[in-house]
TIDODO-209236 format. One line per field, with one value per atom (N, C-alpha, C, O): residue number from 1; residue in one letter; chain; atom name; x, y, z. Coordinates in steps of 0.001 Angstrom, whole numbers, padded with zeros to 6 digits. Each point is the difference from the previous one (the first is absolute). Layout:
N
num <- NUM	...
residu <- A	...
chaine <- A	...
atome <- CA	...
px <- X	...
py <- Y	...
pz <- Z	...
This chain:
85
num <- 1	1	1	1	2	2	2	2	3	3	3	3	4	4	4	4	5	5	5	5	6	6	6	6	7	7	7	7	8	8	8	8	9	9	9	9	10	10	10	10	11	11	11	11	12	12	12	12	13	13	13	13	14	14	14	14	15	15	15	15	16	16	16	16	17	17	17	17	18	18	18	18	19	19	19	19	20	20	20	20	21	21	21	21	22	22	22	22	23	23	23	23	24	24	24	24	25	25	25	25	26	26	26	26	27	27	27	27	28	28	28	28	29	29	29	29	30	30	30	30	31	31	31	31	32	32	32	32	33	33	33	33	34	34	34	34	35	35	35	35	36	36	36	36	37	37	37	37	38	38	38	38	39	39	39	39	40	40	40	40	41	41	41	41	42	42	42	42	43	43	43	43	44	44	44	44	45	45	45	45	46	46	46	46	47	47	47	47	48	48	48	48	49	49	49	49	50	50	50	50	51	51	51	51	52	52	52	52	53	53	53	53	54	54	54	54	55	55	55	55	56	56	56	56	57	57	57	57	58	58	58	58	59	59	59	59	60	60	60	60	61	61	61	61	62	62	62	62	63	63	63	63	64	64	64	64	65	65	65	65	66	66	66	66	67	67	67	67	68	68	68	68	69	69	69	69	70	70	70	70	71	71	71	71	72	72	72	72	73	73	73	73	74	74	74	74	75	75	75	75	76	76	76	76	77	77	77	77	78	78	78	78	79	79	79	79	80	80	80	80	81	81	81	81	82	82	82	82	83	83	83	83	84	84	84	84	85	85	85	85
residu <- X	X	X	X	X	X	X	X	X	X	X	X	X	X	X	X	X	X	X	X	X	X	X	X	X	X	X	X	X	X	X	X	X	X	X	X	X	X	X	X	X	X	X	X	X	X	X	X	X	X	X	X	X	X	X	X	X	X	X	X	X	X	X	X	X	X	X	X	X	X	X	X	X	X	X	X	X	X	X	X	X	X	X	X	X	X	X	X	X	X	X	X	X	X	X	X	X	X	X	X	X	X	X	X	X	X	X	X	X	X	X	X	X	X	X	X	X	X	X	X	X	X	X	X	X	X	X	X	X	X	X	X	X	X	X	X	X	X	X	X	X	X	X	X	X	X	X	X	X	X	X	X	X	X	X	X	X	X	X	X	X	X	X	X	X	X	X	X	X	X	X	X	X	X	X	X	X	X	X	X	X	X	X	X	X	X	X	X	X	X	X	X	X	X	X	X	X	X	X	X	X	X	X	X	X	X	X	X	X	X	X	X	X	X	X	X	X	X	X	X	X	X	X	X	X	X	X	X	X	X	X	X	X	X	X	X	X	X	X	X	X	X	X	X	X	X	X	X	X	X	X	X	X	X	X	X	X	X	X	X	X	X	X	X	X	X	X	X	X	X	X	X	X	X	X	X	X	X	X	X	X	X	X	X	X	X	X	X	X	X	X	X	X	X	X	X	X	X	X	X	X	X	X	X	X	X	X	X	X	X	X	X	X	X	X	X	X	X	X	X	X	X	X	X	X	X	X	X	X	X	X	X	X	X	X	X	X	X	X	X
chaine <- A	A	A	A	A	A	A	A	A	A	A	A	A	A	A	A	A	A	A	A	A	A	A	A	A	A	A	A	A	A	A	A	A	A	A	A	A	A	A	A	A	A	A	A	A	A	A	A	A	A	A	A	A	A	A	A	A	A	A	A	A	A	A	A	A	A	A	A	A	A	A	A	A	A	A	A	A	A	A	A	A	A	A	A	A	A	A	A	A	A	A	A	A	A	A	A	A	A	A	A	A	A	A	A	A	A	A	A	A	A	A	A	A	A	A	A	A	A	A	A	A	A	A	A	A	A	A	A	A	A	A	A	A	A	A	A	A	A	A	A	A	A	A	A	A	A	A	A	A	A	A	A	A	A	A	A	A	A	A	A	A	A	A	A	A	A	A	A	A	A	A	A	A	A	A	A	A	A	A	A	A	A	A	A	A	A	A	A	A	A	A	A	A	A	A	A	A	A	A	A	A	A	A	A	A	A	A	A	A	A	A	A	A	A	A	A	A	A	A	A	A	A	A	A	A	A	A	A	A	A	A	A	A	A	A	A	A	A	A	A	A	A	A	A	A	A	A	A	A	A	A	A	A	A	A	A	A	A	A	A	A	A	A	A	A	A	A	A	A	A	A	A	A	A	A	A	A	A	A	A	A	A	A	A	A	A	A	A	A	A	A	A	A	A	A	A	A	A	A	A	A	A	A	A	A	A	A	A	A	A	A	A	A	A	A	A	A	A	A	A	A	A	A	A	A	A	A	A	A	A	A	A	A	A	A	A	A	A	A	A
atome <- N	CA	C	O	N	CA	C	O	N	CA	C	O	N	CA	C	O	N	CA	C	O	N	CA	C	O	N	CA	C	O	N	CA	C	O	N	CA	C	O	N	CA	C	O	N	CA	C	O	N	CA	C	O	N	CA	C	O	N	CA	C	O	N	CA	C	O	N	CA	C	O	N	CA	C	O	N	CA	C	O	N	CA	C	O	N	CA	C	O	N	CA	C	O	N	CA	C	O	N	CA	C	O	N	CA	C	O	N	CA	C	O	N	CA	C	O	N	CA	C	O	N	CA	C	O	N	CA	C	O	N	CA	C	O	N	CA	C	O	N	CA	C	O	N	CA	C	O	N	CA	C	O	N	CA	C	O	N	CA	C	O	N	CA	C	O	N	CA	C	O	N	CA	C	O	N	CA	C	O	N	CA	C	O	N	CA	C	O	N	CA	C	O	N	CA	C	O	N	CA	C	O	N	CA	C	O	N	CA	C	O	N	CA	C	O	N	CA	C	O	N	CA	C	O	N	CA	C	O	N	CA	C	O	N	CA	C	O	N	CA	C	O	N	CA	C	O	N	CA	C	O	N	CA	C	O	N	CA	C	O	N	CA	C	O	N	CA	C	O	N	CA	C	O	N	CA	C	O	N	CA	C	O	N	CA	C	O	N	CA	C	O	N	CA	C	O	N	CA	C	O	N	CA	C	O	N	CA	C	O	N	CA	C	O	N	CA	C	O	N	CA	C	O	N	CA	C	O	N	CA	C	O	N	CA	C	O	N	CA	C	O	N	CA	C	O	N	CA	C	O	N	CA	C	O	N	CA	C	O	N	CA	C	O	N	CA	C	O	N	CA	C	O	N	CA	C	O	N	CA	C	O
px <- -018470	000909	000092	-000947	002347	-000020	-000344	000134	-000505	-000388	001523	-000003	001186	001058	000654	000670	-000797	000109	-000807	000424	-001639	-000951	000674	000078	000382	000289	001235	000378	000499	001733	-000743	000436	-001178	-000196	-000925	-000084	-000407	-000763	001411	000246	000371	000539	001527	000350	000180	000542	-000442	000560	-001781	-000620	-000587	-000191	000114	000211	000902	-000132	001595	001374	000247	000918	-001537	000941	-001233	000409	-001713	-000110	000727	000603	-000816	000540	001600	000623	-000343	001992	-000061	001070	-002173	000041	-000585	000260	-001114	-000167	000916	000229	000170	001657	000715	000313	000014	000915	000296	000955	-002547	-000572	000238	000394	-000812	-000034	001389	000180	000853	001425	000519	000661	-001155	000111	000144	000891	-002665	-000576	001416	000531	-000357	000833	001430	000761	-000321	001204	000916	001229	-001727	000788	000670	-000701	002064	000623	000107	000058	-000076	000860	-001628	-000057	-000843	-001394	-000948	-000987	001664	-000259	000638	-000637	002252	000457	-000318	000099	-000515	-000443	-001470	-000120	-000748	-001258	-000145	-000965	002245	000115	000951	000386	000174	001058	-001138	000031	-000832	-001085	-001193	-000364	-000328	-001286	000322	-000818	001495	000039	-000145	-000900	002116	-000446	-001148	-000174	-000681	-000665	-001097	-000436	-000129	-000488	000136	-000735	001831	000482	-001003	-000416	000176	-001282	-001328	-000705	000541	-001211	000076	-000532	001263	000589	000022	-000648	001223	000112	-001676	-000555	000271	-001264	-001210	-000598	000721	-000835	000725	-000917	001883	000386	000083	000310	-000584	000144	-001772	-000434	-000633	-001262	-000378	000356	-001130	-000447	-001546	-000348	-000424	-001152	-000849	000310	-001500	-000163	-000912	-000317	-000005	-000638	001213	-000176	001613	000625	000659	000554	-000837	000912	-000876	000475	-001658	-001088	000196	000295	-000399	000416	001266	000035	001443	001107	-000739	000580	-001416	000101	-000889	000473	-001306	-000697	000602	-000255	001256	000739	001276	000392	-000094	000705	-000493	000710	-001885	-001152	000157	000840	-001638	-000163	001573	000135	000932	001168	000435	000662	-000821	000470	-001024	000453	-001864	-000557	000370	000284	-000283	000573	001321	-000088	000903	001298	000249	000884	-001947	-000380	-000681	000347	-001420	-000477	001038	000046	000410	001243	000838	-000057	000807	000997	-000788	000533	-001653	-000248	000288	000382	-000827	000012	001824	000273	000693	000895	000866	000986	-001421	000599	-000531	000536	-001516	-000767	000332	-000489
py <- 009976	-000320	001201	000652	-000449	001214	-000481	-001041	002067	000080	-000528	-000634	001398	-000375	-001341	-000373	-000561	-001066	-000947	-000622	000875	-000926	000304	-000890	002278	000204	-000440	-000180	-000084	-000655	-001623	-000798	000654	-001792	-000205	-001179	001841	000320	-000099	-000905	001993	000539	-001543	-000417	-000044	-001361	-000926	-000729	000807	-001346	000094	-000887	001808	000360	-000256	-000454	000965	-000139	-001036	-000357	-000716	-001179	-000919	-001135	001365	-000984	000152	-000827	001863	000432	-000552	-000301	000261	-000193	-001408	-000608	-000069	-001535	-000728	-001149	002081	-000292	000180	-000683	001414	000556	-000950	-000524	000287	-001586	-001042	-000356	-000153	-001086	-000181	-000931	002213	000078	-000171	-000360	000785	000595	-001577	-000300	-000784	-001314	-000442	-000142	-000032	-000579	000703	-000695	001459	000737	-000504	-000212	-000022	-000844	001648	-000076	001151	001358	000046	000422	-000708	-000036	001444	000162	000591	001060	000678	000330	-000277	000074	-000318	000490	-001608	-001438	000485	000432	-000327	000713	001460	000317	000362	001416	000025	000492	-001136	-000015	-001561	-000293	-000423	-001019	000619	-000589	001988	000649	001172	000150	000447	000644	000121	000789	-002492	000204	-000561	000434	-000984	000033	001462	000306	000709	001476	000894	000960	-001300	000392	-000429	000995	-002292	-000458	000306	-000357	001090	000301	001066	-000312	001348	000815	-000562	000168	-001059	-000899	-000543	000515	-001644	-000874	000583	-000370	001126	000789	000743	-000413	001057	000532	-000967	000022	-000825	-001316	-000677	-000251	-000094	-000349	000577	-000501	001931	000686	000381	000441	-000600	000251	-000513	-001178	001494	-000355	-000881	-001147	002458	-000128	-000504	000468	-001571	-000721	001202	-000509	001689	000588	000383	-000163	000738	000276	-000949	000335	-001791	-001170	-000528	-000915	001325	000238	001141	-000266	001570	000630	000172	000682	-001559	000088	-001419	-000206	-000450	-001470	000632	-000210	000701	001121	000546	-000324	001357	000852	-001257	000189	-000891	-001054	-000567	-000018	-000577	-000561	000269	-000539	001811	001315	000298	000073	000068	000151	-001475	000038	-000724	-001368	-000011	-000403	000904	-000568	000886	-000252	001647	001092	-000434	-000538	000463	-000527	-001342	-000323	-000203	-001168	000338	-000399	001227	000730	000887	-000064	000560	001151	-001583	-000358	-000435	-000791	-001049	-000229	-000078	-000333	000637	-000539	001901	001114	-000556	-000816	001376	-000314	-000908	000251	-001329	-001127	-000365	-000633	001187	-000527	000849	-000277
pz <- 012038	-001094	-000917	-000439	000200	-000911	-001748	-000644	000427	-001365	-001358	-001055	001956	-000842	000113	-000963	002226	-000069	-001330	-000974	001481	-001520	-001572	-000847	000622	-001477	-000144	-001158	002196	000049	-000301	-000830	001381	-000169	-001369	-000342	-000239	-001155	-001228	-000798	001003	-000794	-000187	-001105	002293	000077	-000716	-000819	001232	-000530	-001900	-000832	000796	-001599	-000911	-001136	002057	-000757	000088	-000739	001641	000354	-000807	-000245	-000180	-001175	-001433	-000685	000537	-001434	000048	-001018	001716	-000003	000559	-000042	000590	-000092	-001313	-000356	-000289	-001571	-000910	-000998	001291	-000543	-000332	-001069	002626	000380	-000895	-000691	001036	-000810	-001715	-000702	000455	-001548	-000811	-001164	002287	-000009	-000312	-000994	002194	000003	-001534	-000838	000985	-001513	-001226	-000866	001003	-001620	000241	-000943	002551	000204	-000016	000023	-000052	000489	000992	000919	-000486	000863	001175	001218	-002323	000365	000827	001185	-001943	001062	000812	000549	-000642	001289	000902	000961	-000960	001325	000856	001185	-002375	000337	001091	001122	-001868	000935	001198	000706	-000848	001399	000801	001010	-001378	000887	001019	001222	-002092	000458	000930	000872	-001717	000759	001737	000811	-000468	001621	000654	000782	-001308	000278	-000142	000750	-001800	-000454	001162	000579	-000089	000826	001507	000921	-000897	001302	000932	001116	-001649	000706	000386	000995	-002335	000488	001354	000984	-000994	001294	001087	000979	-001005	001282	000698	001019	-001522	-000118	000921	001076	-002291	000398	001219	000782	-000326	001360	000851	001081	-001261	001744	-000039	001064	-002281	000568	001145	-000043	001537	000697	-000208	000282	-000992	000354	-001482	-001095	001293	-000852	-001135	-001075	001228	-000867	-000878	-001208	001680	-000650	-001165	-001047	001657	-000603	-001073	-000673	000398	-001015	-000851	-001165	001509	-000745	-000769	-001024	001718	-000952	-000963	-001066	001286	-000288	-001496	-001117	001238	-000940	-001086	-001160	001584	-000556	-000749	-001152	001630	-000473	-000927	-001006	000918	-001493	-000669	-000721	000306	-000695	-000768	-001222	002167	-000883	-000591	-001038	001329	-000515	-001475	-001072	001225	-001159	-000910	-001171	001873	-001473	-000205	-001104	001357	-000363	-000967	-000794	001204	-000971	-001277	-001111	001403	-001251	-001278	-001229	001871	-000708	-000589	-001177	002284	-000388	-001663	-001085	001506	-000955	-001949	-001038	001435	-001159	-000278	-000881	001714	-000323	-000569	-000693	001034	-000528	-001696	-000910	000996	-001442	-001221	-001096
């Protein structure tokens, strides 16, 4: 597994909490105009992930995106938090 695969699914999975916190928050305030922006987005945004993760073969690799996937989900959550507040 290459090294640049993990930081594409890292780096996905980062943008796509923060811009599903986004979302959400966008909801809560009833922001139209940024509700559509990040529900027009995060499918794309998700798109490298997906892929990635469906053509892994081998179960060490499907751990290590599963890894690298965490890790960006929780920092993304971490940061998203800062942001919203």
């Amino acid at each position: 597994m290459k090294a640049f695969k993990l930081w594409v699914v890292f780096i996905s999975a980062l943008v796509l909490e923060i811009g599903s916190t986004l979302y959400i928050n966008s909801v809560a305030d009833k922001e139209a105009g940024q509700m559509l922006v990040w529900s027009f987005l995060c499918p794309f945004i998700a798109l490298p992930f997906s892929g990635f993760v469906a053509d892994e073969q081998k179960w060490m690799g499907r751990i290590m995106l599963a890894l690298f996937s965490a890790i960006g989900y929780s920092t993304g959550a971490y940061i998203s938090a800062f942001l919203i507040s």
